[in-house]
C-alpha positions as CSV (number, residue, x, y, z in Angstrom):
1,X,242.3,158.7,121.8
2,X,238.5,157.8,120.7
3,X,236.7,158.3,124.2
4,X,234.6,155.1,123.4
5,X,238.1,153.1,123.0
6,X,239.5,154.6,125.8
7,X,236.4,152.9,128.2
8,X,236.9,149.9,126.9
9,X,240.5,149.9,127.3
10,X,239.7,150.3,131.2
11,X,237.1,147.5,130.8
12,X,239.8,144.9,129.3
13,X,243.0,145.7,131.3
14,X,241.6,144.2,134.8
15,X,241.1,141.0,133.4
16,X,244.5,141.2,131.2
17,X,246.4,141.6,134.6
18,X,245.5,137.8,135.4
19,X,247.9,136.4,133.0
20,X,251.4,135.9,133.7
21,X,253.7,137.4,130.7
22,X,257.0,137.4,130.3
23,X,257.5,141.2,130.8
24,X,260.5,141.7,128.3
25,X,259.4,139.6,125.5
26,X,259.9,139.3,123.0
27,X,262.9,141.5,123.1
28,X,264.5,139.2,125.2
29,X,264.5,136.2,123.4
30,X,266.1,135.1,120.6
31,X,264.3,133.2,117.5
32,X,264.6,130.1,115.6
33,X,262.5,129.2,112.8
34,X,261.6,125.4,111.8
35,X,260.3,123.7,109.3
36,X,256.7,121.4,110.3
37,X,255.7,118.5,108.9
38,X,252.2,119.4,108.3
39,X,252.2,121.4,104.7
40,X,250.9,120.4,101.6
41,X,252.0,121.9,98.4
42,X,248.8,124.7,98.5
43,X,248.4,126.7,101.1
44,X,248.2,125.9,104.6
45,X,247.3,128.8,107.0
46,X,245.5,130.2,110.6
47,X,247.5,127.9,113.7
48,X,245.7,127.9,116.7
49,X,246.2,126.5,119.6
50,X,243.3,124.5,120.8
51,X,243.3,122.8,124.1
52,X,246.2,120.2,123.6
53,X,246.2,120.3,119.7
54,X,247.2,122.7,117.0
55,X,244.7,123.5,114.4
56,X,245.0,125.0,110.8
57,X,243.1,125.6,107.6
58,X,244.2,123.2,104.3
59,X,242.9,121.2,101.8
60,X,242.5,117.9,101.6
61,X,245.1,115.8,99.2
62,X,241.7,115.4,96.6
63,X,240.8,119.0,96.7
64,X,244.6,119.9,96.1
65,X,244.3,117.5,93.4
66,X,241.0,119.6,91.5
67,X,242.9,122.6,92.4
68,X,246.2,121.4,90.4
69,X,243.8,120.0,87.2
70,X,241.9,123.8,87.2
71,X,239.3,122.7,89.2
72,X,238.2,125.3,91.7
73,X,233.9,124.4,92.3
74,X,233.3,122.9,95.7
75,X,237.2,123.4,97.0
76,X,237.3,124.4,100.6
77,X,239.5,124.9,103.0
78,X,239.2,122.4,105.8
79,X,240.2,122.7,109.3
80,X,242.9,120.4,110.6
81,X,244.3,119.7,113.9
82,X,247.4,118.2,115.1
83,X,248.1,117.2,118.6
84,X,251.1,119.4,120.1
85,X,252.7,118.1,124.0
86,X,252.7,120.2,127.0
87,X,255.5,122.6,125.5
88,X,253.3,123.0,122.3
89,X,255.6,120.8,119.9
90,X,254.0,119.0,117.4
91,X,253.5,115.3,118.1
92,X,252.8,113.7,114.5
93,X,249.7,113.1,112.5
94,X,246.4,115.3,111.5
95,X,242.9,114.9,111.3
96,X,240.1,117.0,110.2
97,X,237.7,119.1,112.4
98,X,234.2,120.2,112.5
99,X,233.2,119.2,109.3
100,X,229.7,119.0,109.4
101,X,229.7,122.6,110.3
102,X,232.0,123.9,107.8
103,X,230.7,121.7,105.0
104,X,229.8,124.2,102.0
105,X,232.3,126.8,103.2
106,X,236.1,127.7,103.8
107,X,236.9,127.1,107.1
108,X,239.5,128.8,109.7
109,X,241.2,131.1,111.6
110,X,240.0,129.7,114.8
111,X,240.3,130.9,118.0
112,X,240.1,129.3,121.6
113,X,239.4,130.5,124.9
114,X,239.5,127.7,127.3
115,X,237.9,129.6,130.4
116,X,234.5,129.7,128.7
117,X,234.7,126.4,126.4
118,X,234.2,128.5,123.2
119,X,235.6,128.3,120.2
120,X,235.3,131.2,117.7
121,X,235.4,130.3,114.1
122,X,236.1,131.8,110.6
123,X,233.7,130.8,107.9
124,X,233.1,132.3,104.5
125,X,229.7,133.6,104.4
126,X,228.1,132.5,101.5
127,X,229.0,129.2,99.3
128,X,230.9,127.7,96.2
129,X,233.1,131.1,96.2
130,X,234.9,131.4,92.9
131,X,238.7,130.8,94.3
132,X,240.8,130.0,91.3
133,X,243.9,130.9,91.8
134,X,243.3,133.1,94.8
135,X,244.4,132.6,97.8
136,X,241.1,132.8,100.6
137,X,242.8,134.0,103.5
138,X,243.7,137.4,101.5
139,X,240.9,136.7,99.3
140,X,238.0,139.6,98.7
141,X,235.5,137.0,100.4
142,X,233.0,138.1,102.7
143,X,233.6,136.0,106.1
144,X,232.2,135.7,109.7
145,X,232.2,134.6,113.1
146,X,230.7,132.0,114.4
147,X,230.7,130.7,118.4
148,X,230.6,127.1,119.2
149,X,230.7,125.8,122.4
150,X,232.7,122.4,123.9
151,X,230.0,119.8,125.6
152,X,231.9,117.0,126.0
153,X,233.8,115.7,123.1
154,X,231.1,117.9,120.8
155,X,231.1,121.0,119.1
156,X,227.7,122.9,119.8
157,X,227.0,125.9,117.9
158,X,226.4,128.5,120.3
159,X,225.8,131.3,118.2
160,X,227.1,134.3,116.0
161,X,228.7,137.7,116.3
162,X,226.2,139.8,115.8
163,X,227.9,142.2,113.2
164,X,228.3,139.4,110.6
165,X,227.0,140.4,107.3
166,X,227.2,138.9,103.9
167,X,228.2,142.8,102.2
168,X,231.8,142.4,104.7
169,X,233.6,140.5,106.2
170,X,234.3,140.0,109.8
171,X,236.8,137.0,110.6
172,X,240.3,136.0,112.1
173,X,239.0,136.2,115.8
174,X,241.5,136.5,118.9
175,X,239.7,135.9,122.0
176,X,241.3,136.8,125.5
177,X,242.1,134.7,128.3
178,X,238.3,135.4,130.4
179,X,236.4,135.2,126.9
180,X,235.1,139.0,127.4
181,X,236.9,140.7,124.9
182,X,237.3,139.8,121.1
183,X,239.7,141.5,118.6
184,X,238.9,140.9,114.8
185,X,239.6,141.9,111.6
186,X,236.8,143.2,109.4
187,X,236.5,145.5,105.9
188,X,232.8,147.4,107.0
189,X,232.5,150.3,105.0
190,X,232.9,154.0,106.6
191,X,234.7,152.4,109.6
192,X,237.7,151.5,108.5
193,X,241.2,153.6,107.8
194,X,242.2,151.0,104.9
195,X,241.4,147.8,103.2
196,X,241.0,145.8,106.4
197,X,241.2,147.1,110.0
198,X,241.4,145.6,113.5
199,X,238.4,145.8,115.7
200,X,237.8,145.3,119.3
201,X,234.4,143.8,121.0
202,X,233.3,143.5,124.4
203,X,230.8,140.9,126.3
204,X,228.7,142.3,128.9
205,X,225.9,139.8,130.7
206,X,226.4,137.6,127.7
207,X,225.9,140.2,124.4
208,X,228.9,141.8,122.1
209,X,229.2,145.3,121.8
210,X,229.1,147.3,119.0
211,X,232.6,146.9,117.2
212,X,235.0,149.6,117.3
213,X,238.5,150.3,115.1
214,X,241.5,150.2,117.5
215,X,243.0,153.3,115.9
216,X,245.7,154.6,113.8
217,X,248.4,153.7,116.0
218,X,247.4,149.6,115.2
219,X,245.4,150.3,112.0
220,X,247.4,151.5,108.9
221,X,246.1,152.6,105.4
222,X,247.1,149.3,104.2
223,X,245.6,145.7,105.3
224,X,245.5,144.8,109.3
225,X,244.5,141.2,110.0
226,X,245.5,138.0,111.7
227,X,245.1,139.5,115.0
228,X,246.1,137.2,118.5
229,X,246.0,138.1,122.0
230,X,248.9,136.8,123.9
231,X,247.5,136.2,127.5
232,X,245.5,139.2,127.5
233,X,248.5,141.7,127.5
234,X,250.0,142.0,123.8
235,X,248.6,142.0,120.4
236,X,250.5,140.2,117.5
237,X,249.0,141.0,114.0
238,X,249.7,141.4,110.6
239,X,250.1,144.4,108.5
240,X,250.6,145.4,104.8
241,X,251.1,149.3,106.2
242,X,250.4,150.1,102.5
243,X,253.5,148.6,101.4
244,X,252.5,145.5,99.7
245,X,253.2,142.8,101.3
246,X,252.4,141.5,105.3
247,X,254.6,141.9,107.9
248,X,254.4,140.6,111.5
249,X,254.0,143.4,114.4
250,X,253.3,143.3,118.5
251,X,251.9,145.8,120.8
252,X,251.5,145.8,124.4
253,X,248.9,147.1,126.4
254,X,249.3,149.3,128.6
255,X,246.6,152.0,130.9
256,X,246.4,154.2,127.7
257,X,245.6,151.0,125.0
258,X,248.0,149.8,122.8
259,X,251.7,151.1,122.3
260,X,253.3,151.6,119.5
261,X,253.6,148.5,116.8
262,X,257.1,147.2,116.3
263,X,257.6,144.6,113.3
264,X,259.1,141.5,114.4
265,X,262.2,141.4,112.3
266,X,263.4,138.1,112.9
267,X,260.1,136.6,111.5
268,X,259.6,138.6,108.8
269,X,260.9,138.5,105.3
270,X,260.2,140.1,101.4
271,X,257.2,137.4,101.2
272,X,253.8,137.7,102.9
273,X,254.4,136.8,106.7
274,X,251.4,136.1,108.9
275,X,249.4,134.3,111.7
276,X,251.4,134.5,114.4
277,X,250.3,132.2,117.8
278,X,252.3,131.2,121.2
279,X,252.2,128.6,123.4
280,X,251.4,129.9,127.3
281,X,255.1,128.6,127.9
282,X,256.1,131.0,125.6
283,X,259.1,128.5,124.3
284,X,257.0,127.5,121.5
285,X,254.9,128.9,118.6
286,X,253.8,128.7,115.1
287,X,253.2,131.0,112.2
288,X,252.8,131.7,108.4
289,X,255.1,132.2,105.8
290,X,255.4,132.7,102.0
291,X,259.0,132.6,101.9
292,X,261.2,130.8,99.7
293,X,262.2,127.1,100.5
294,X,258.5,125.8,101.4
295,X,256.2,122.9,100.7
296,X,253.8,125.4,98.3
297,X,252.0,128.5,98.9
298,X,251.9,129.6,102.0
299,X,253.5,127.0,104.9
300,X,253.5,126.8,108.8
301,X,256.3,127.4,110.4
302,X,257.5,126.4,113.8
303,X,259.4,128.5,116.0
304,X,261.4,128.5,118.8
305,X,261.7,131.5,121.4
306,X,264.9,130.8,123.4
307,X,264.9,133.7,126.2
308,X,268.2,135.3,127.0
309,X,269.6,136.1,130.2
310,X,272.1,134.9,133.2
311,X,271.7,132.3,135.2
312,X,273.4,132.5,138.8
313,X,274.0,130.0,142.0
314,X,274.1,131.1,145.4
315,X,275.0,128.1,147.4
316,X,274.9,128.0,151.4
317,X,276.6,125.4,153.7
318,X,276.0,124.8,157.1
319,X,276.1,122.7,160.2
320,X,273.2,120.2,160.1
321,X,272.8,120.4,163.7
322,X,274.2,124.2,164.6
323,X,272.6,125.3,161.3
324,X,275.2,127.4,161.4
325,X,277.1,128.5,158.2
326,X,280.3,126.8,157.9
327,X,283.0,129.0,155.9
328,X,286.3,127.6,153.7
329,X,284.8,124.8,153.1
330,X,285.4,122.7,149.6
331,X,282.9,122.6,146.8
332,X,283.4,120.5,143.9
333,X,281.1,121.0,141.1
334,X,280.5,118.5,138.1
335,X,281.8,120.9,135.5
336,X,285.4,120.5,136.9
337,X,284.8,123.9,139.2
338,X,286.3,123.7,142.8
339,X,285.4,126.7,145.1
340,X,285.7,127.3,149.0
341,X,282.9,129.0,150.8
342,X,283.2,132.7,152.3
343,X,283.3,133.6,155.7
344,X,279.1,133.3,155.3
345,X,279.1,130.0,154.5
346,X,278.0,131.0,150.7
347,X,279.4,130.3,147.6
348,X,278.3,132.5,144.5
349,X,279.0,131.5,140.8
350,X,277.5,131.7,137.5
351,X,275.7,128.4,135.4
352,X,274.7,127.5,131.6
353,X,271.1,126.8,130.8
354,X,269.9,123.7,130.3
355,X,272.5,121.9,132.6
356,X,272.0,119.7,135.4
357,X,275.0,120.3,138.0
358,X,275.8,118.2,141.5
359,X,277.8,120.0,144.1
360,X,280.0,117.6,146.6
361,X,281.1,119.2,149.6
362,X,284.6,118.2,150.8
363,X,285.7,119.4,154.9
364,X,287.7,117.9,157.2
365,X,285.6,116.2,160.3
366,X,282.2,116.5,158.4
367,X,280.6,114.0,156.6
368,X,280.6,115.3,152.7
369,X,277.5,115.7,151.0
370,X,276.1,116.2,148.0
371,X,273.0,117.8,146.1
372,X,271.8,117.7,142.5
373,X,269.9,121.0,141.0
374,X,269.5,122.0,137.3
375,X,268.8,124.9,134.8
376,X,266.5,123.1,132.9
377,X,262.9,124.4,132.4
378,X,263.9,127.0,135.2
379,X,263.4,130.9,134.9
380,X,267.0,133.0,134.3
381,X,267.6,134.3,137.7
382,X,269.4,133.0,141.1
383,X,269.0,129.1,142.1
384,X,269.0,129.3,146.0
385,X,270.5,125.7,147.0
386,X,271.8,124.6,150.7
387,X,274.1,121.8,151.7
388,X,273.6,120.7,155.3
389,X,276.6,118.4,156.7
390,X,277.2,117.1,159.8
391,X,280.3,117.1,162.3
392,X,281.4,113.0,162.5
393,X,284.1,110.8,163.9
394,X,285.8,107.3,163.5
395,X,283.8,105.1,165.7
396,X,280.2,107.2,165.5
397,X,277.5,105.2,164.8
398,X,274.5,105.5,162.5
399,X,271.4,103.7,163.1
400,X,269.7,103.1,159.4
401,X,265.6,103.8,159.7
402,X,263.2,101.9,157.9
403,X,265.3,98.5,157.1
404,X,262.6,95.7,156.7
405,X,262.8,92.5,156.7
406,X,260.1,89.4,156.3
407,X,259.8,87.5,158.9
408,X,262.8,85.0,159.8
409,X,264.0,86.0,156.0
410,X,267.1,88.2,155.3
411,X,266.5,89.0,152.0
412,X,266.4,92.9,151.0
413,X,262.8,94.2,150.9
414,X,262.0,97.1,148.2
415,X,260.6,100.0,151.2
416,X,264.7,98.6,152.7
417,X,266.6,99.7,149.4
418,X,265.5,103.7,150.0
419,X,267.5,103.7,153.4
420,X,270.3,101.5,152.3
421,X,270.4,103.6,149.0
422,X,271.1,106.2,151.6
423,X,274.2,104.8,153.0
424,X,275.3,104.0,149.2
425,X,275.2,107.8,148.7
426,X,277.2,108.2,151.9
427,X,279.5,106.0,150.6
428,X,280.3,108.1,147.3
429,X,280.5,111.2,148.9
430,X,283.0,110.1,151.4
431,X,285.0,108.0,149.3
432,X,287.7,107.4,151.9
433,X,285.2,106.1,154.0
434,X,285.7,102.6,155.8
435,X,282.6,101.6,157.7
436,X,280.7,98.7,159.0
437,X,277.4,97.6,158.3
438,X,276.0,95.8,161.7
439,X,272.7,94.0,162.2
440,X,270.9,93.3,165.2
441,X,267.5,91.2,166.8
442,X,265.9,91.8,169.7
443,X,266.2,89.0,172.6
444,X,263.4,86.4,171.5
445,X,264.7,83.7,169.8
446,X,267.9,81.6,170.9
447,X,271.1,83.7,171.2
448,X,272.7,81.4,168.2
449,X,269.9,81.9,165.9
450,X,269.5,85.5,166.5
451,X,273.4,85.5,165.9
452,X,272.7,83.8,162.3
453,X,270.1,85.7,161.7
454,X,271.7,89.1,162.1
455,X,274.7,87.9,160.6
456,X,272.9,86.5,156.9
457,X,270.7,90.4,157.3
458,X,274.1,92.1,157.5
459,X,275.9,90.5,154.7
460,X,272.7,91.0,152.6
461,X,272.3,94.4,153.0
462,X,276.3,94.9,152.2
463,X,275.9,92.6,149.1
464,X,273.1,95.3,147.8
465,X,275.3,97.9,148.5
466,X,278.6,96.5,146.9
467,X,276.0,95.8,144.1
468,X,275.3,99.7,143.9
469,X,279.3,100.1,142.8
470,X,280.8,100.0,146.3
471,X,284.1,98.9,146.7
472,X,283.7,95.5,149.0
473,X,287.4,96.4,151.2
474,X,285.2,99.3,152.3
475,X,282.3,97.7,153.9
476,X,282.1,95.0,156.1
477,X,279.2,93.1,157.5
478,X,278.6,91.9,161.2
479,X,275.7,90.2,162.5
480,X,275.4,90.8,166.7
481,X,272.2,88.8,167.4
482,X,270.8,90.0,170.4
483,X,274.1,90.9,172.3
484,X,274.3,95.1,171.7
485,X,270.2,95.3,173.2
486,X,269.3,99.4,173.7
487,X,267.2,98.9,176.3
488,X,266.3,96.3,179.2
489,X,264.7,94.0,177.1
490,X,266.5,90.9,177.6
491,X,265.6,87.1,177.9
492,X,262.5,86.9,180.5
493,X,261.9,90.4,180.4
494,X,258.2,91.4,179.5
495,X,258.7,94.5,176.9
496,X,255.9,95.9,174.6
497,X,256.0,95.0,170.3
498,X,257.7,99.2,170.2
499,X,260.5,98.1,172.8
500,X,261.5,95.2,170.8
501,X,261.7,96.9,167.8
502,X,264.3,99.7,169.1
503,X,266.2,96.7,169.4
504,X,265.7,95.2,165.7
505,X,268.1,97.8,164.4
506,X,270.8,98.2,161.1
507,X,273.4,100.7,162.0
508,X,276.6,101.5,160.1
509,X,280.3,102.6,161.8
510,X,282.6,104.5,160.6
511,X,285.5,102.3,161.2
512,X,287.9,105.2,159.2
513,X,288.0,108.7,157.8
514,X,291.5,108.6,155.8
């Protein structure tokens, strides 16, 4: 390996290490292509993604126009953008970008590095280029690279890579993660080992080092452009390899540079296939195709990397209060799967992605319970989920936290449907269940009123639970004023604001189990 490659290879894998990459892909995922509904019938090239937006070079519907009537004099391609959500899915609509800056010129690949606010950008380097019938992007046009900087909702330019030069090109940037390290493709003269090569450059204290080729194990004798850096760690690109047409390839990086290329297979067809970009979620991404079946010349497509693997439950019961595991015990899942824990408390199954599962345990003298978990958005891997249930008997009473009401109302306060929503869950989990729904006041006040008081809170609190789809023969209501007190605070007796309120309590009984 080139000795001057070989230090910077040391200089760019510290920083690399930082990102978080899926360590199998893409090898473990399988791909689906999709059409987008941003093409025009000419070419439409170079996705980026750009803080929450996806941007892409076109022309406008006037220049396509000009174009289709022979018209090629001041036709440029323009850079677009297209906001994309959280996943990187495209949202609708498009608008164009930076178009006092690349007024005069073609416009695009971009690239973004968020950690420094920079955005590098690929301009032709020298106006009205004659581009009838050719298509820029592959075009013999001299490019280069230019640095603008965000500050605020502008675009400053912040400068220039200082190897730009009108007699070759040097364009289609891929920045890393930090911003230090820039990978380009460029024709230069004497360099090179074919039409266009890959280079790397590195920033130290704020200037670019000299460019250098990244070798004949990336570079072929044929054209090498469209690099990206995926979070630092692999390099997607395209390449002709001196057989005509382009083909999409990846390379990890490892201590010793680069690996070997591999072509992405699933991606690439007979036409020119380019321009490859991911989303950081790495569920999502976008490239270029000339294939058959699109809006003109070149399209973006959309496409969708679904990983493979297993995804496994390892589900624990035990005692609430013991803690201890509880074995044979009945688990009914949502997808019509009933199994009995082992002798460690533990049950052990496989699940589908993308599923959302409850699990309902069922055991004799225990109040059931249930728990909700999903495969959705997780990693493949073991979902670690626990069950707690506690030891009960007809007659055991429950005293209900946190059941408000206004004073001298009985009506069901908002903070008082979380705790009785409680009890409603209860409820459905033990569906043999019969319990009783008591309310009681402290002493001040009449014994009769307290007596109608706690009576009317009772029989509201049941009426919001029968409303929740509880069977009413299963819950009954019973108001007992001031006569069941906790503590000595009776009639007469002086007792603090927190004494009175141990005795303003909603408690449920289980009156039966069968």
């Amino acid at each position: 390996m080139n000795k001057r490659l070989l230090i910077l290879w040391m200089g760019i894998i510290p920083f690399c290490l930082m990102a978080q990459l899926n360590q199998n892909f893409p090898e473990n995922v399988t791909l689906r292509v999709e059409k987008t509904g941003i093409n025009t019938q000419a070419s439409d090239f170079g996705p980026a993604f750009v803080e929450n937006e996806l941007w892409f070079s076109a022309f406008t519907a006037e220049e396509i126009s000009r174009l289709n009537q022979g018209k090629s004099n001041d036709v440029f391609y323009n850079l677009f953008a297209s906001p994309v959500d959280e996943k990187g899915n495209l949202r609708g609509g498009k608008s164009m970008k930076l178009q006092d800056i690349s007024a005069g010129y073609h416009a695009g690949p971009v690239s973004w590095c968020e950690a420094t606010s920079e955005l590098f950008v690929t301009l032709s380097n020298y106006e009205n280029p004659e581009i009838k019938n050719v298509v820029f992007q592959k075009a013999n046009i001299p490019l280069k690279i230019i640095i603008l900087r965000k500050s605020g909702s502008n675009w400053v330019q912040a400068g220039e890579l200082p190897f730009n030069s009108s007699s070759y090109s040097v364009g289609h940037p891929a920045i890393s993660v930090t911003g230090d390290t820039l990978i380009f493709a460029s024709n230069i003269p004497g360099k090179g080992l074919g039409g266009t090569d890959l280079y790397m450059s590195v920033r130290k204290s704020g200037s670019w080092g000299e460019m250098v080729n990244l070798g004949d194990k990336i570079n072929t004798p044929g054209e090498d452009m469209f690099p990206y850096l995926h979070k630092g760690k692999m390099l997607f690109y395209a390449s002709s390899g001196g057989q005509g047409n382009l083909d999409i390839y990846y390379s990890k990086l490892t201590t010793e540079g680069f690996d070997t290329p591999k072509p992405l297979a699933a991606l690439n067809t007979a036409e020119d296939d380019f321009g490859l970009v991911i989303h950081p979620d790495e569920e999502v991404g976008y490239f270029v195709s000339r294939k058959a079946g699109g809006e003109g010349d070149d399209d973006i497509y959309k496409v969708l990397f679904e990983v493979e693997g297993d995804y496994d439950l390892e589900l624990l019961v035990r005692d609430t209060k013991t803690r201890e595991p509880i074995s044979n015990v009945r688990v009914n899942f949502n997808d019509n799967q009933t199994l009995y824990t082992d002798y460690n408390g533990l049950i052990k199954r496989g699940l589908e992605k993308e599923t959302d599962y409850t699990a309902t345990s069922v055991h004799d003298g225990y109040m059931n319970e249930s728990i909700s978990f999903t495969t959705r958005n997780k990693p493949f891997g073991t979902l670690k989920e626990v069950i707690q249930i506690e030891k009960v008997e007809v007659g055991q009473k429950f005293v209900m936290e946190n059941i408000y009401y206004d004073f001298d109302k009985w009506n069901i306060l908002p903070e008082s449907e979380i705790e009785l929503n409680k009890l409603v869950k209860v409820m459905k989990d033990n569906p043999s269940w019969k319990v009783e729904l008591g309310s009681h006041t402290d002493s001040r006040g009449t014994h009769t009123y307290n007596e109608v008081l706690s009576q009317r809170r009772s029989d509201s609190a049941v009426n919001y639970i029968v409303s929740k789809g509880i069977s009413r023969d299963r819950i009954t209501a019973e108001g007992y004023g001031e006569t069941q007190l906790v503590n000595e605070c009776a009639d007469g007796v002086s007792c603090t604001e927190a004494q009175h309120r141990k005795n303003r309590r909603t408690e449920f009984t289980i009156l039966g189990m069968d």
